[in-house]
C-alpha positions as CSV (number, residue, x, y, z in Angstrom):
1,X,-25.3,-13.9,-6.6
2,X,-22.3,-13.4,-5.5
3,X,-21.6,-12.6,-1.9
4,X,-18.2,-10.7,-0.9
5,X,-17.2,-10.6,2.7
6,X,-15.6,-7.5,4.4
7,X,-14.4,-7.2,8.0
8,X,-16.8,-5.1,10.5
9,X,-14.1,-2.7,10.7
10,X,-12.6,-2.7,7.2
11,X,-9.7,-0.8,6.9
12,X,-7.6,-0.5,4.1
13,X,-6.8,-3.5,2.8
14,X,-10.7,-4.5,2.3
15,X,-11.0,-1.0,0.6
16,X,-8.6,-2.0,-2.1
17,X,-8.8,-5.6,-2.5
18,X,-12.9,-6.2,-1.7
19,X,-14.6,-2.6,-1.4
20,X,-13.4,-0.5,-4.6
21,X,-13.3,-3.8,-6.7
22,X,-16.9,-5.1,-6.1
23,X,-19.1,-2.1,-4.7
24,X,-21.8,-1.6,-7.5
25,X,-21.0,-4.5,-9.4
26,X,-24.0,-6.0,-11.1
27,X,-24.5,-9.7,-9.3
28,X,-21.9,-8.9,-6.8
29,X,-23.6,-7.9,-2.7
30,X,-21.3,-7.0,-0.2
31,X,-21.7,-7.8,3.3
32,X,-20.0,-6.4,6.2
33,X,-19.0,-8.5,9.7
34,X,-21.0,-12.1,9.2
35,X,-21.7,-13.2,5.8
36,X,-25.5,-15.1,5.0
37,X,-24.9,-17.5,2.4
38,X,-27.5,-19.1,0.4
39,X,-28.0,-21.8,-2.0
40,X,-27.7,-20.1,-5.7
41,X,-25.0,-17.9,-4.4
42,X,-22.0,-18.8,-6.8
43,X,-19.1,-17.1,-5.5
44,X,-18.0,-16.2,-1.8
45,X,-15.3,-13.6,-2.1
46,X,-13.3,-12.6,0.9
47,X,-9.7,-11.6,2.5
48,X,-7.5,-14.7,3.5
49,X,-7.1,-13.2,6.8
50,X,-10.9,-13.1,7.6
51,X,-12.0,-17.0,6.3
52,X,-12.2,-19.3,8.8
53,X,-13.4,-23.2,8.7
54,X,-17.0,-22.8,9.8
55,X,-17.2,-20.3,6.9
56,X,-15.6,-22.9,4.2
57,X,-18.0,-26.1,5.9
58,X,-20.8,-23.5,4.7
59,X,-19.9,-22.8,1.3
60,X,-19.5,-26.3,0.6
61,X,-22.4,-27.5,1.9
62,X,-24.3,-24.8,0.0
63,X,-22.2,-25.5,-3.3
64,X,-20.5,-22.2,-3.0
65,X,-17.0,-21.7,-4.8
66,X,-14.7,-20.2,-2.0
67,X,-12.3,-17.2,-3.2
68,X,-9.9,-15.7,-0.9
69,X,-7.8,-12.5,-1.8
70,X,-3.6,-12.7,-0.5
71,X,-2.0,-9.6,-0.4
72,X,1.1,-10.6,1.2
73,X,3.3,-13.1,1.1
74,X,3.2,-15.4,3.9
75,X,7.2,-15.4,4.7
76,X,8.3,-12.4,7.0
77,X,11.7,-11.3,6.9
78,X,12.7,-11.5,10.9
79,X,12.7,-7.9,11.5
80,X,9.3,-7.6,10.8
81,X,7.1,-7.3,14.0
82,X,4.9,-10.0,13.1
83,X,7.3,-12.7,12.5
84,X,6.9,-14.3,15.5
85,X,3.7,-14.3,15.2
86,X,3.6,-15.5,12.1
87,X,6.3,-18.5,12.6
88,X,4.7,-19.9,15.4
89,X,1.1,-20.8,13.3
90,X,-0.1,-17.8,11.4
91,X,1.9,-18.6,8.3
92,X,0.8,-22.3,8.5
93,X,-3.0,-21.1,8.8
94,X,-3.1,-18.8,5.6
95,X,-1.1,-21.6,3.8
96,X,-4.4,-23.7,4.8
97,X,-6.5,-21.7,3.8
98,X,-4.8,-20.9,0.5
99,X,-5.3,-24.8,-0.2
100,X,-8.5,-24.6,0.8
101,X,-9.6,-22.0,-1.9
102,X,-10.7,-22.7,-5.3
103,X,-9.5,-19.3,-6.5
104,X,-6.7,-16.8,-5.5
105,X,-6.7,-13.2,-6.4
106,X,-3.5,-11.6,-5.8
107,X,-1.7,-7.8,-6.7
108,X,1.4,-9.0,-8.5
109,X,2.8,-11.5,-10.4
110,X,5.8,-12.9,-7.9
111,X,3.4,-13.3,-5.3
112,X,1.3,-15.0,-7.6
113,X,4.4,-17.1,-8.2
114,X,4.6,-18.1,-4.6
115,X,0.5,-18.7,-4.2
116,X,1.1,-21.2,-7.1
117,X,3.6,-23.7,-5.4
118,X,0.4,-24.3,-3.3
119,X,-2.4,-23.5,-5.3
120,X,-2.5,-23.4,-9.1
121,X,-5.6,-21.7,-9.3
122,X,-4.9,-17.9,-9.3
123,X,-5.0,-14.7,-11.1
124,X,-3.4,-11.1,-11.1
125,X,-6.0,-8.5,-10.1
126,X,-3.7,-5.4,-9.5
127,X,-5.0,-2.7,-6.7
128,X,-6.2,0.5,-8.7
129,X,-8.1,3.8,-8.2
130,X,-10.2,6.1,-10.3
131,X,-10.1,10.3,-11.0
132,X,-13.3,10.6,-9.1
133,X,-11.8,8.9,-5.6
134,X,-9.0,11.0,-6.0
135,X,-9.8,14.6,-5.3
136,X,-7.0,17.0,-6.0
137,X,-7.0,20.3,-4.1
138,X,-4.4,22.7,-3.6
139,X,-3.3,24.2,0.2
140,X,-0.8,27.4,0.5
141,X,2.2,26.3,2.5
142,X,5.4,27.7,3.6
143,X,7.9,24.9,2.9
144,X,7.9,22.0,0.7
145,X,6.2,19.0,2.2
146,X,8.3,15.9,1.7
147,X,5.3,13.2,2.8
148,X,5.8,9.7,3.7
149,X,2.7,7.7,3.9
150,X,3.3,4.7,6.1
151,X,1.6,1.9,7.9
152,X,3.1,0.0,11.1
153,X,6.0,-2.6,10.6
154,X,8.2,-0.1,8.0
155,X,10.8,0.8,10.3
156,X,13.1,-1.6,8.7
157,X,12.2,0.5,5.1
158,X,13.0,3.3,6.6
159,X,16.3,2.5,7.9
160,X,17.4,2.5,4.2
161,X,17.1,6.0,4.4
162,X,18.1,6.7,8.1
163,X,19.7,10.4,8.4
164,X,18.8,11.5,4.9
165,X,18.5,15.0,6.5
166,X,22.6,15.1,6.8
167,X,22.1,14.9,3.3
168,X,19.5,18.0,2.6
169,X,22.0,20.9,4.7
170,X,21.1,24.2,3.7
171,X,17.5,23.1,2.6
172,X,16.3,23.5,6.5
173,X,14.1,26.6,5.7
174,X,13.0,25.3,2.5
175,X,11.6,21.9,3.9
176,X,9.5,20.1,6.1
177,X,8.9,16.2,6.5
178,X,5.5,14.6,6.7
179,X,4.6,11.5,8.1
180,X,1.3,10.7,7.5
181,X,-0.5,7.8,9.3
182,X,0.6,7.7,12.8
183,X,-1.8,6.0,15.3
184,X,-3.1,7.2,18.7
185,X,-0.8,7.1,21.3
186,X,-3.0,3.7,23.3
187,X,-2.3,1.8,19.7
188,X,0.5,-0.6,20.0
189,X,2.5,0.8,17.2
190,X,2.5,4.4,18.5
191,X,6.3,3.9,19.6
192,X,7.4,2.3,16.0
193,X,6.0,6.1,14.5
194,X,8.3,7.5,17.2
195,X,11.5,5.8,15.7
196,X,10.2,6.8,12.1
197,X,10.8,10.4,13.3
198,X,14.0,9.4,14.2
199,X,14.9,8.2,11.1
200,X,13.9,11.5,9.3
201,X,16.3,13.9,11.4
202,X,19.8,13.8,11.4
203,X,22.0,12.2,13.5
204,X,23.1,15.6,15.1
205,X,19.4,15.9,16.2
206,X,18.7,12.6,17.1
207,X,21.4,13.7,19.5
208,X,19.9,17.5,20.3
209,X,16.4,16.0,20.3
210,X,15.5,18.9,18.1
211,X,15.5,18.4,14.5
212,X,16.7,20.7,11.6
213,X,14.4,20.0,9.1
214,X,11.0,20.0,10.9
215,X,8.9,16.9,11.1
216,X,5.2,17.2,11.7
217,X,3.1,13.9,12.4
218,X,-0.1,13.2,11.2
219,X,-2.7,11.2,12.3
220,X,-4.3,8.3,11.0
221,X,-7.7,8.4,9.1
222,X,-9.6,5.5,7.8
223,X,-10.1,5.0,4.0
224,X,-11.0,6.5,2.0
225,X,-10.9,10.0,3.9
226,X,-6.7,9.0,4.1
227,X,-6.3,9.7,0.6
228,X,-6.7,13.4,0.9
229,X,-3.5,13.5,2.8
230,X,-1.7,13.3,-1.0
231,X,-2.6,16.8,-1.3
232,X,-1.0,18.1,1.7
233,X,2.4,17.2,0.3
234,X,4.7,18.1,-2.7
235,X,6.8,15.3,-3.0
236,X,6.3,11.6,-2.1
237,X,9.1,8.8,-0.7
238,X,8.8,5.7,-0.8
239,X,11.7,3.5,0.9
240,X,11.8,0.3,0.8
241,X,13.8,-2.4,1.7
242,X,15.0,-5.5,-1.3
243,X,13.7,-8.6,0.2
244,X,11.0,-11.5,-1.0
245,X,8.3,-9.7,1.4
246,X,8.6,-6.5,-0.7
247,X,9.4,-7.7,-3.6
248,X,5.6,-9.6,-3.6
249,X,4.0,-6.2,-2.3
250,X,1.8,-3.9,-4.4
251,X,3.1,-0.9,-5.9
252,X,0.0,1.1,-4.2
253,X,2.2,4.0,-2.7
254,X,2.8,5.0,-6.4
255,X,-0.6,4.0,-7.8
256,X,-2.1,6.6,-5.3
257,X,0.8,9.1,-5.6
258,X,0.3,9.3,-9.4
259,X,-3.7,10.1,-9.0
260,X,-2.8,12.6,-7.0
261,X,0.0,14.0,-9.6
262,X,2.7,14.1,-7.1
263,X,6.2,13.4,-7.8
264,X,8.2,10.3,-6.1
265,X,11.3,9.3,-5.0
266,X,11.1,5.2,-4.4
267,X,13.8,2.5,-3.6
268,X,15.5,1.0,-6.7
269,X,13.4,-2.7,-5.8
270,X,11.8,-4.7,-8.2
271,X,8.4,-3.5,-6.5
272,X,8.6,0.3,-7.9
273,X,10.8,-0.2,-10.9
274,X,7.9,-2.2,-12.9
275,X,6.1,1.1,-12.3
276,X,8.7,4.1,-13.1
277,X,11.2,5.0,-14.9
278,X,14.1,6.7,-13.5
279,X,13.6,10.5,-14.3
280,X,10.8,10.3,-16.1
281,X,7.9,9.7,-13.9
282,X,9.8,9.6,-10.7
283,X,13.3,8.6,-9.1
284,X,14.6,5.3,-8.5
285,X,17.7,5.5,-5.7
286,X,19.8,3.1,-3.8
287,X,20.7,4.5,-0.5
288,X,19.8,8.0,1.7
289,X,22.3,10.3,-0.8
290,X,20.2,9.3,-3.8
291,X,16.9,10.3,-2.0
292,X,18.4,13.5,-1.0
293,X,19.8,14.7,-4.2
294,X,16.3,13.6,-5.9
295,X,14.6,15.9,-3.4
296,X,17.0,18.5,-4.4
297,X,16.8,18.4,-7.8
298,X,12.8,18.5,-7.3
299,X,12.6,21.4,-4.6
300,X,15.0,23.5,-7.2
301,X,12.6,22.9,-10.1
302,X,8.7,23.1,-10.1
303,X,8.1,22.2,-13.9
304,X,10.4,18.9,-12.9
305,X,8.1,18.2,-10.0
306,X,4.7,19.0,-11.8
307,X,6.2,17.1,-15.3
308,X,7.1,14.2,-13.3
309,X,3.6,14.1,-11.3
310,X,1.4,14.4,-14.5
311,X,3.7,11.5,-16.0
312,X,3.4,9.1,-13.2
313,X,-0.6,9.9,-13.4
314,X,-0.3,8.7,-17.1
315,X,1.7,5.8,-16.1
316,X,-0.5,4.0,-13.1
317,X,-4.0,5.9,-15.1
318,X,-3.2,3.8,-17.9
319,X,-2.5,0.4,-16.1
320,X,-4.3,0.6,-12.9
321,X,-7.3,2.0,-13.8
322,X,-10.5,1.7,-11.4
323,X,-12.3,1.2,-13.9
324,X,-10.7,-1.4,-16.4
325,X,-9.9,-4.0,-13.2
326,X,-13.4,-4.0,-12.2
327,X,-14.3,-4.6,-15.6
328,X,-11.7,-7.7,-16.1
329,X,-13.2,-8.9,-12.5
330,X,-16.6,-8.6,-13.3
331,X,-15.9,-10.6,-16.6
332,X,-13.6,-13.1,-14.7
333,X,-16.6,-14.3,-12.8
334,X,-18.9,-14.2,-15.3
335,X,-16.9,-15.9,-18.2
């Protein structure tokens, strides 16, 4: 058997990296919160960030091979809020535990690049999603939704957009921005949505405190119910800033975007530009201007939108397919 190991309280990184991978796999049992492992077990599977040493003593002693999934690379850029954090013995402690491992699984190939310089044995397992996850509805709205979907520690993606609205005059009754994500106001990060707003008004509002373009924040749901939120939206950005951190991050923003058919308008980083193709199936820009005119061009053109949509659905359909990866995993570890 083999045994994969999920946090109590799994969120969305177990969803995509241990949860939609291995659920219903022949020979594969997941277990949530403390793992039993037996002898016969071949395989413990788990995040980096949930092994510890008591849980490696036991796989060895019961001859089990220990495999650890790394979605991130381990080196923060300094504006990230858990750099400190991360300098002062975090960093040091997944680097450990990498070594530790006798297989890596990782979502792209740089970061499998960086695992390798410590540990030679690992392999490319990209996040994916199926048709059947991904329920597309339709809502009547007003305006067009322009939808960021976001987690905490972007703020310094978003500043490659700040005042994009300066950009988008005489679109205020046409539009309205989405943030999607945001946390209760007792989570530590409730503030960090607060300057995300700020990013997405203008800086004549930031000033008024009353923004042109409205901005409507939506809360946070657990996996996989956050997904829906696609449909609530017409067009999806995706900022991001050009630096090692992002550059070994996981194109899932467009992976989920696409199997919901919805348009995007992405940075111009290494991390999107494996995935689209400017114009084709979505927009590659460099600064806030060449977000706003890609919005433009989309709001004035709802064959452009849908066309680009159902091409990006062909795009990640055909290489990040539930279905395949779970196939070349189950094979992996039973080759």
């Amino acid at each position: 058997m083999i045994k994969v190991g999920l946090r109590e309280h799994a969120g969305g990184v177990d969803f995509h990296r241990l949860y939609l991978p291995y659920q219903g796999l022949k020979g594969f049992e997941l277990e949530f919160g403390e793992v039993t492992l037996r002898k016969g077990d071949s395989w413990f599977i788990t995040h980096v960030n949930t092994i510890n040493d008591a849980t490696i003593e036991a796989c060895r002693k019961q001859g089990v091979k220990i495999c650890l999934d790394v979605d991130d690379f381990w080196e923060l850029p300094e504006n990230h809020y858990l750099y400190k954090i991360y300098e002062t013995g975090q960093k040091q402690k997944v680097i450990h535990y990498i070594k530790q491992a006798d297989l890596i699984t990782t979502t792209v190939q740089f970061l499998a690049d960086k695992i390798r310089e410590i540990n030679r044995n690992v392999h490319v397992f990209p996040n994916a999603l199926a048709e059947n996850i991904c329920h597309v509805r339709t809502y009547e709205r007003e305006r067009l939704i322009i939808g960021y979907y976001g987690s905490a520690c972007h703020l310094h993606d978003l500043q490659t957009i700040a005042g994009i609205a300066d950009y988008l005059k005489g679109y205020e009754k046409r539009l309205q921005f989405a943030i999607f994500g945001v946390p209760e106001r007792k989570s530590p990060h409730y503030n960090e949505f607060q300057e995300y707003r700020k990013i997405f008004a203008s800086r004549k509002d930031i000033q008024l405190n009353v923004p042109t373009i409205p901005i409507k924040m939506i809360p946070y749901q657990k996996p996989p119910n956050y997904l829906d939120m696609y449909n609530y939206c017409d067009i999806v950005l995706a900022p991001l800033a050009d630096n090692d951190f992002n550059r070994a991050k996981s194109p899932l923003k467009l992976i989920e975007a696409g199997f919901f058919h919805k348009p995007v308008v992405c940075s111009n980083v290494v991390t999107f530009s494996n995935v689209i193709s400017n114009k084709r199936n979505g927009y590659l820009c460099n600064n806030a201007n060449d977000f706003a005119s890609a919005i433009v061009e989309l709001v004035e053109n709802k064959d452009l939108r849908t066309q680009l949509g159902n091409n990006l659905f062909e795009s990640v359909n055909r290489r990040f397919n539930l279905t395949d990866i779970r196939k070349q995993r189950y094979e992996f570890f039973n080759q």
